[in-house]
C-alpha positions as CSV (number, residue, x, y, z in Angstrom):
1,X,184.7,58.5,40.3
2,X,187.4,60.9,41.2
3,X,190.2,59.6,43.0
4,X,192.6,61.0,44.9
5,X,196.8,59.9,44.7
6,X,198.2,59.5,48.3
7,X,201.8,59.2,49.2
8,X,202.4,58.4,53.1
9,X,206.3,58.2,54.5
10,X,208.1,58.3,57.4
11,X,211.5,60.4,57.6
12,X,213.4,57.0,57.1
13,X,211.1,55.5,54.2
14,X,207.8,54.9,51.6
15,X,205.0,53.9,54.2
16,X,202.1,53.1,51.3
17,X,201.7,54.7,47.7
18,X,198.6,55.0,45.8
19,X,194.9,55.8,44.7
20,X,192.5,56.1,47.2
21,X,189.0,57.0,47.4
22,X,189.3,58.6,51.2
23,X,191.9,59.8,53.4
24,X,191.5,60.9,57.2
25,X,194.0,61.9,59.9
26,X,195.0,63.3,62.9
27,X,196.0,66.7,62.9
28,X,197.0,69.5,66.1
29,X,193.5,70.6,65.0
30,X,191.3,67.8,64.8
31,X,190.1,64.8,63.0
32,X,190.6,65.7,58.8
33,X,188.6,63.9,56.1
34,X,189.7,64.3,52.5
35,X,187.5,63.0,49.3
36,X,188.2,64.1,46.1
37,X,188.0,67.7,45.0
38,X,189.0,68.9,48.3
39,X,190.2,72.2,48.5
40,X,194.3,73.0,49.2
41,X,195.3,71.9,53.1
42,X,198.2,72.2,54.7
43,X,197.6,71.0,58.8
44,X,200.6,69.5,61.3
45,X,200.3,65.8,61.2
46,X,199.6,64.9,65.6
47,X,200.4,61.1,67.2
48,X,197.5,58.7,65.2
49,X,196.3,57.0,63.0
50,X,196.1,57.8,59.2
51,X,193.4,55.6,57.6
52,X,193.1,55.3,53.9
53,X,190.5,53.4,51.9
54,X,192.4,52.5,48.4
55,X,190.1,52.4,45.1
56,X,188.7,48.8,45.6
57,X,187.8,49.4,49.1
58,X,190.7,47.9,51.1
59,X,191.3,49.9,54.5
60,X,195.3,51.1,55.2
61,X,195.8,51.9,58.5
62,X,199.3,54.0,59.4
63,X,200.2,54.9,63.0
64,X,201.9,57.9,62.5
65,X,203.3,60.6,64.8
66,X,204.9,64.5,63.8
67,X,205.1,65.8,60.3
68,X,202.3,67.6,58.2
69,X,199.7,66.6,56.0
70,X,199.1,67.9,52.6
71,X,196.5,68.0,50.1
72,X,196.7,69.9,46.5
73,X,195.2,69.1,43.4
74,X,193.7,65.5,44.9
75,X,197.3,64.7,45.9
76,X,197.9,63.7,49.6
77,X,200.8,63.4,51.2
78,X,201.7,62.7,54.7
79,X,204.9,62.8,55.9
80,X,205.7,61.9,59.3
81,X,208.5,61.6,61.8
82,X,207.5,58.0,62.4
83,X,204.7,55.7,61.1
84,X,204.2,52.3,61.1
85,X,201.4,49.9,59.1
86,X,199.2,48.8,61.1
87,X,198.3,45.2,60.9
């Protein structure tokens, strides 16, 4: 199974770094799921929550708020103004 390499920060530090299977988030144009394979996106990150489900099935879950979200190549970065982990 493909996976994809996500890299989530906030302007001050490393939020969470690593392999995931999915990736959604909020963006100023909806909801955004990413698998593996997806094609190139480039959207404005909006105020909520970035959810990631690693390789072994573990759930991350950033409240984040401004920045952009990024995919290329299964690499996905978000970088926001401010996020947070979620506990």
């Amino acid at each position: 199974m493909a996976l994809l390499h996500v890299s989530v920060v906030a302007a001050d530090r490393e939020i969470w770094v690593g392999e995931a299977k999915q990736v959604s988030a909020k963006t100023s144009e909806g909801e955004i799921g990413i698998l593996a394979g997806h094609e190139p996106v480039l959207a404005t990150l909006a105020h909520g929550e970035v959810r990631v489900t690693t390789a072994n099935g573990e759930k991350i879950v950033v409240d984040a708020e401004g920045g952009f979200f990024s995919v290329d190549h299964d690499q996905v970065q978000v970088v926001a103004g401010r996020a947070a982990l979620v506990a």
